[in-house]
C-alpha positions in Angstrom: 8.5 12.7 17.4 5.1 14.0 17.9 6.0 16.5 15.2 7.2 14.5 12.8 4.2 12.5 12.9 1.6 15.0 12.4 3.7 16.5 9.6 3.5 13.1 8.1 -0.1 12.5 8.6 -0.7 16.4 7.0 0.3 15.3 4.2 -0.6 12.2 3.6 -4.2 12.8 4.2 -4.5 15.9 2.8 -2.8 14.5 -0.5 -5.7 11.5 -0.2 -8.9 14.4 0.6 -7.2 16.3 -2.9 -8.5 13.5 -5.2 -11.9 14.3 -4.9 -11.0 17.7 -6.7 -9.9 15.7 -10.0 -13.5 13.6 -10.0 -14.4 16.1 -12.9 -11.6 16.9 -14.8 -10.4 13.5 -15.5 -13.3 12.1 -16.2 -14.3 14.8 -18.8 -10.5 14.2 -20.4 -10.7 10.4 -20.4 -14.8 10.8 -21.4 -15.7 7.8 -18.4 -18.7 8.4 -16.6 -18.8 9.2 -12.6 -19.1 5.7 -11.6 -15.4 4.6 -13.5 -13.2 7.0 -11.0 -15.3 6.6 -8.0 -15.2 2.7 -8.7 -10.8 3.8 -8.8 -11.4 5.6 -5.5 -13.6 2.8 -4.2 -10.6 0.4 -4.5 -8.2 2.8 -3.2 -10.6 3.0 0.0 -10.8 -0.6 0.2 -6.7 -1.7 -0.3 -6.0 1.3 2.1 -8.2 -0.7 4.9 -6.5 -4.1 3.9 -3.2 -2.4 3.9 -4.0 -0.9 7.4 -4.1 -4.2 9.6 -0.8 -5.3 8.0 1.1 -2.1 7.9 0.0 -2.0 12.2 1.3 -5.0 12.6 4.7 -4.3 11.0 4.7 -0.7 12.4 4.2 -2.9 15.8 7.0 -5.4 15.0 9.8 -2.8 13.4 8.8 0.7 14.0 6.7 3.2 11.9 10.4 4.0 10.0 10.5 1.5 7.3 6.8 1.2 6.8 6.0 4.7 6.1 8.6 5.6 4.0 8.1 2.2 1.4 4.7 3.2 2.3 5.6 7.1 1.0 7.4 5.2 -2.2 4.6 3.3 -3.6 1.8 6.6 -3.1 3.9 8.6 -5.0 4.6 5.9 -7.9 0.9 5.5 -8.0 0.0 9.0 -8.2 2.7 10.0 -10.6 1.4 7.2 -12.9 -2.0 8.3 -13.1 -2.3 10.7 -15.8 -0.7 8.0 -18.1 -3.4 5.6 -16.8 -6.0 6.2 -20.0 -7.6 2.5 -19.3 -10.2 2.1 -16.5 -8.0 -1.3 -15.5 -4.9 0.7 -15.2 -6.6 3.7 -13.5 -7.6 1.0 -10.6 -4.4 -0.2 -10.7 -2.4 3.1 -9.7 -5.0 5.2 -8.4 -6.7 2.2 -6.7 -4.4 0.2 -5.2 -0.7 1.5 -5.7 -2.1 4.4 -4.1 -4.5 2.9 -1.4 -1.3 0.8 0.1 0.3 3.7 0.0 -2.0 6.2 1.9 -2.6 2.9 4.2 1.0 2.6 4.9 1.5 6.2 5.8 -2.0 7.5 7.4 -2.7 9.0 10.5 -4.2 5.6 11.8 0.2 4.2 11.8 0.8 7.5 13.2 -1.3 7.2 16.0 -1.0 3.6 16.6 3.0 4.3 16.8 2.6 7.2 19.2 0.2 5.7 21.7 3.6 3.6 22.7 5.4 6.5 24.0 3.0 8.8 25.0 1.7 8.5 28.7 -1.9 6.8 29.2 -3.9 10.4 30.3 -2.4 12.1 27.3 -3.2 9.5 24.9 -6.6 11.0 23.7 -5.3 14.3 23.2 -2.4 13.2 21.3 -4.5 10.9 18.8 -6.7 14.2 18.3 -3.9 16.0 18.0 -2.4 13.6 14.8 -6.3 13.5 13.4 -6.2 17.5 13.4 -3.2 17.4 11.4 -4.3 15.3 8.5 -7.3 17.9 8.7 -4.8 21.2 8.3 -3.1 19.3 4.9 -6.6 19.0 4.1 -7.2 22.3 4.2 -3.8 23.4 3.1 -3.5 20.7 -0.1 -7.4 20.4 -1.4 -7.6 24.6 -2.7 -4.0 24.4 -3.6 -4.4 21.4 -5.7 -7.4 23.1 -7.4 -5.6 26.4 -7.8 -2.8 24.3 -9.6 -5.3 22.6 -11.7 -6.8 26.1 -12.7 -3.3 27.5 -13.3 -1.6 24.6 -14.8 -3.7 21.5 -16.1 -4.5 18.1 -14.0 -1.8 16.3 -14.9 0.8 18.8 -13.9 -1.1 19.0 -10.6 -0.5 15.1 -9.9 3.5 15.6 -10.7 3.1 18.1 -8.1 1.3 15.8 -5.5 3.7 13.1 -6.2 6.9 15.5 -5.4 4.9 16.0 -2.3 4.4 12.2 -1.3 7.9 11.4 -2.0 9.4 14.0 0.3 7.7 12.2 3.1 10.5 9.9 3.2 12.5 12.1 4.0 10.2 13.2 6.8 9.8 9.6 7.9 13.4 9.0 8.2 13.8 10.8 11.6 11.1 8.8 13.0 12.4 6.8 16.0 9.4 5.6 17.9 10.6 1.8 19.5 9.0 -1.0 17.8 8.2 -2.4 21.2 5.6 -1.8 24.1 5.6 -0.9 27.1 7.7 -3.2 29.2 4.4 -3.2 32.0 2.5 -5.0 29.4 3.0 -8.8 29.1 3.6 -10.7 25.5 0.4 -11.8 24.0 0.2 -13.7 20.8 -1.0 -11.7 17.9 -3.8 -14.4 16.7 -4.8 -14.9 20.4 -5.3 -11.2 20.6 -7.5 -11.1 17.4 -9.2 -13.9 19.0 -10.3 -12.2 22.2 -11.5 -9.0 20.0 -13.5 -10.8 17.7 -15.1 -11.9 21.1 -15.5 -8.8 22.2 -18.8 -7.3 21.9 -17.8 -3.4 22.3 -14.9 -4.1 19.7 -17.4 -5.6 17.1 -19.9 -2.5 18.2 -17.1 -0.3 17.5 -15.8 -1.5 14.5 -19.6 -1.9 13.1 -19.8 1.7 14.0 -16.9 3.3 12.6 -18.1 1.5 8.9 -20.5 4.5 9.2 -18.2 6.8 9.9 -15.8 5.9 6.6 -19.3 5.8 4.2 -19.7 9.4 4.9 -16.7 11.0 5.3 -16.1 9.3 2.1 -18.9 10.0 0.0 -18.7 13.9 1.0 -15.0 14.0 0.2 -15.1 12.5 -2.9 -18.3 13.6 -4.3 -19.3 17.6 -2.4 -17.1 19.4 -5.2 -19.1 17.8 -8.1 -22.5 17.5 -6.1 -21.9 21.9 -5.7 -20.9 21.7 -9.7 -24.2 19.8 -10.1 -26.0 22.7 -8.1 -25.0 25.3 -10.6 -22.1 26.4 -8.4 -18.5 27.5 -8.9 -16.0 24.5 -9.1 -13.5 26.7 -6.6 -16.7 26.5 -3.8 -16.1 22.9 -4.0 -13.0 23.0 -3.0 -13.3 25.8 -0.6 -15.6 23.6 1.6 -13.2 20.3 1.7 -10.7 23.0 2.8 -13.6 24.4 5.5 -14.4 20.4 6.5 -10.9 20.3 7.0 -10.1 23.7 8.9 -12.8 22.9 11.6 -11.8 19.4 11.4 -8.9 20.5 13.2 -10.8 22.4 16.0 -13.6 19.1 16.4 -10.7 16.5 16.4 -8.5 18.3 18.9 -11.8 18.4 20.9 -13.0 15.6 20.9 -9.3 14.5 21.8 -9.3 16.8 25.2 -13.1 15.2 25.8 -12.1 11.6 25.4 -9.1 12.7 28.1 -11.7 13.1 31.1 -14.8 11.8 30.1 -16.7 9.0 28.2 -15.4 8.1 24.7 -18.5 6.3 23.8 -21.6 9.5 25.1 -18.8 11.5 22.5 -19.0 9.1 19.5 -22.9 8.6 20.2 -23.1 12.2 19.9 -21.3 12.6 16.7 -23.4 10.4 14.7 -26.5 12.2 16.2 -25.4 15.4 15.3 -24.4 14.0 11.8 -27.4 12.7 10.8 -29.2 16.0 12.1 -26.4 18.4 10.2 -26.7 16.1 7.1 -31.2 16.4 7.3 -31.0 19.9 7.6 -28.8 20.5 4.7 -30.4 18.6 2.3 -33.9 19.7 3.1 -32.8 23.6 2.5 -31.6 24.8 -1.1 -28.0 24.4 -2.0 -26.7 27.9 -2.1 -22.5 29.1 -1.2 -23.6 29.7 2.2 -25.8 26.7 2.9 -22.9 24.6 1.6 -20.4 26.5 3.6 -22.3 26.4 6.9 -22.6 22.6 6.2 -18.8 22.3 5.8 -17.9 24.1 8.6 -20.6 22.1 10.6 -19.7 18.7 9.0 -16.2 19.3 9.8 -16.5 20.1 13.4 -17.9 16.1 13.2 -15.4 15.3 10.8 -12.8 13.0 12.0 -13.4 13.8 15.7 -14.7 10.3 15.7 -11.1 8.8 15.4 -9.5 10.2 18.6 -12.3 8.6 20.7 -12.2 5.6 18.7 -8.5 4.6 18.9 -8.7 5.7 22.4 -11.0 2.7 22.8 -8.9 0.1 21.1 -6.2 1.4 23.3 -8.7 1.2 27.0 -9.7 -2.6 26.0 -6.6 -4.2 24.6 -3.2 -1.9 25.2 -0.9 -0.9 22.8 0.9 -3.4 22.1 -1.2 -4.4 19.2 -2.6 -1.2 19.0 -1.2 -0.7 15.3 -2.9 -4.2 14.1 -6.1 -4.2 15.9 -7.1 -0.1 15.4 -6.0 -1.7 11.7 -8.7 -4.1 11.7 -11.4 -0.8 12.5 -9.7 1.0 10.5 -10.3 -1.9 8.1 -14.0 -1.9 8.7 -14.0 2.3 8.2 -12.8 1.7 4.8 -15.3 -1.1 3.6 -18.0 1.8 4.3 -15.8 4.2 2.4 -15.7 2.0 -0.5 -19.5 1.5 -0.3 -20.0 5.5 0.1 -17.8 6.7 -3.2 -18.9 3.7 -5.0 -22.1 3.9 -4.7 -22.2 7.7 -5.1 -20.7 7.7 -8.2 -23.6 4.6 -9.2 -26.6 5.8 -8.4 -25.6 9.2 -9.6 -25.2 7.6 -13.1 -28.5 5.7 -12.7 -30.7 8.1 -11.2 -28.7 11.9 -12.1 -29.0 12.5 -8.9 -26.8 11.9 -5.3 -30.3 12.8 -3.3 -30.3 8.4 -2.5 -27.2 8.4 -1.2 -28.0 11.8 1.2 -30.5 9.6 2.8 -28.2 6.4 3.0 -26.2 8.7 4.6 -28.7 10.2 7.4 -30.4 6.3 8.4 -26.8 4.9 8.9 -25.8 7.9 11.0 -28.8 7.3 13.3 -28.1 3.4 13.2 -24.5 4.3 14.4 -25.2 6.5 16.9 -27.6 3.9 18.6 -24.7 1.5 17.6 -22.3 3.1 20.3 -24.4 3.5 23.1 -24.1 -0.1 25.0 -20.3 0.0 23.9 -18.4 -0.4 27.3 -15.1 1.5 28.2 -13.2 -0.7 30.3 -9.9 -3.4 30.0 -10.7 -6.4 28.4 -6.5 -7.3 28.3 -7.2 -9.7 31.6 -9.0 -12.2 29.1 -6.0 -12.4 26.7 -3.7 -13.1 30.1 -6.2 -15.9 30.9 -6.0 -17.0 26.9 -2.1 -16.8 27.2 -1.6 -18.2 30.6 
């Protein structure tokens, strides 16, 4: 089963990380400025988060079966009707929120959330980096293939192709038997009691605040490095090359900071992360843009990548359990995608206002250093004996 979920969340996030590839070429065919298809993207950030606290708690309740592959259905519906989508309205229709249900209905955060029921409590970490380095390896698999189709073929070809993709991964889902329930060790506690005591919880708010950061950067680089390396006077395929170098050392930092968050403390590794973020990020942008500046910085980036999920669902799972574990890594989840929204939105705004993304660099580097200051008084223990006491 662990297979079959990190061939799932391949491809559904490396189908999501391939959009940033198409920022130019539909824009130039459907003559919108930046702001048009980031503001699609935005949405599709922001209805994958709403779509993630839902889809955990159904994935809790019935299994990741059904919700992955309806999930599956309606991201490759979306995606298929986007080059017919000629009206800005439309575009945030399909592209926005067909396809942002559908990515939050299948993404590694379900995958994880299901897993963490059947996988023992000391593997747990390595597992969820495990899942998080997949959805890097379709990153770097799907990002240079999409572009390579685009340069062969046209962009609207390319999207027939990615929705073929997203459809087969019903047929992936299909053999996905992970029980619906928890552990039998764990006792029943409501579900609106148990977002009760984590809204009460000061390391979950610190957490969730946190990993806001994370989803404003991850998604203002993936959406907006290729045209920000255009912009630079570089090749188009170097774009894509360093989403696909993000995503190929994604897969070493993940799986890393998995086997770290196994044996020692989950919150020292996310503190770290942010640091080193905001120090990667500084240095970049005070050197000139050149292939190997913007390579380095990929590969750097992408040891930093998504290592911050492993460590953070490992969290959620230390206070609460995993019987919720699908809901309430939902609701951070939730909170990762209002920052992801904010990041491709307002990269594709101030870039129209000012010509430049040099703002949204800095944005970028102060909320990095506020997150990893964010983290530090974050405490790793169980907080499941107040829910007992709510539910007694």
């Amino acid at each position: 089963m662990i297979a079959v979920g990190c061939l799932v969340a391949l491809t559904s996030f490396g189908l999501r990380m391939a959009f940033g590839v198409f920022l130019g070429p539909i824009t130039i065919d459907f003559g919108w400025q930046r702001e048009t298809l980031a503001l699609a993207l935005a949405i599709q950030n922001i209805f994958w988060g709403l779509a993630q606290p839902v889809a955990g708690a159904l994935c809790d309740r019935y299994g990741p079966r059904p919700v992955v592959v309806v999930g599956a259905l309606l991201f490759a519906l979306g995606i298929l009707a986007i080059p017919y989508s000629t009206d800005p309205l439309i575009m945030y229709l399909t592209m926005g929120v067909m396809v942002g249900i559908g990515i939050g209905a299948t993404s590694f955060a379900i995958i994880i959330a299901a897993l963490t029921k059947v996988v023992p409590g000391e593997k747990r970490s390595m597992v969820m980096g495990l899942v998080t380095a997949s959805g890097s390896l379709g990153q770097m698999v799907l990002v240079p293939s999409v572009q390579a189709y685009i340069d062969a073929t046209s962009w609207p070809d390319a999207m027939l192709a990615m929705a073929v993709t997203a459809a087969l991964v019903c047929v992936v889902a299909s053999v996905l038997k992970v029980p619906a329930s928890a552990p039998a060790a764990e006792k029943h506690v409501d579900v609106l009691e148990t977002l009760r005591c984590a809204s009460r919880t000061p390391s979950y708010l610190l957490l969730t605040t946190g990993f806001f950061v994370c989803g404003f950067q991850v998604a203002f680089i993936g959406v907006h490095f290729p045209a920000f390396i255009v912009d630079s006077g570089l090749d188009p395929l170097i774009g894509a090359t360093a989403l696909a170098c993000i995503g190929l050392f994604n897969i070493i930092g993940s799986y890393a900071a998995g086997l770290w968050g196994n044996k020692n403390s989950k919150v020292v590794g996310l503190s770290f992360i942010y640091f080193a973020r905001t120090i990667v990020t500084l240095v970049f942008v005070s050197l000139p843009i050149t292939e190997l500046s913007v390579l380095i910085f990929a590969s750097v980036i992408g040891l930093l990548w998504f290592s911050t999920v492993p460590l953070t669902s490992g969290l959620v799972a230390n206070f609460f359990g995993v019987r919720h574990m699908g809901m309430l890594f939902g609701v951070v989840f939730l909170s990762h995608q209002f920052g992801s929204f904010l990041g491709v939105w307002l990269g594709g705004i101030l870039y129209d206002i000012t010509g430049s993304y040099n703002i949204v660099w800095w944005i970028s580097i102060v909320l990095g250093l506020i997150a990893g200051m964010i983290h530090l008084p974050i405490k790793d223990r169980s907080y499941e004996g107040m829910m007992d006491q709510k539910s007694a």
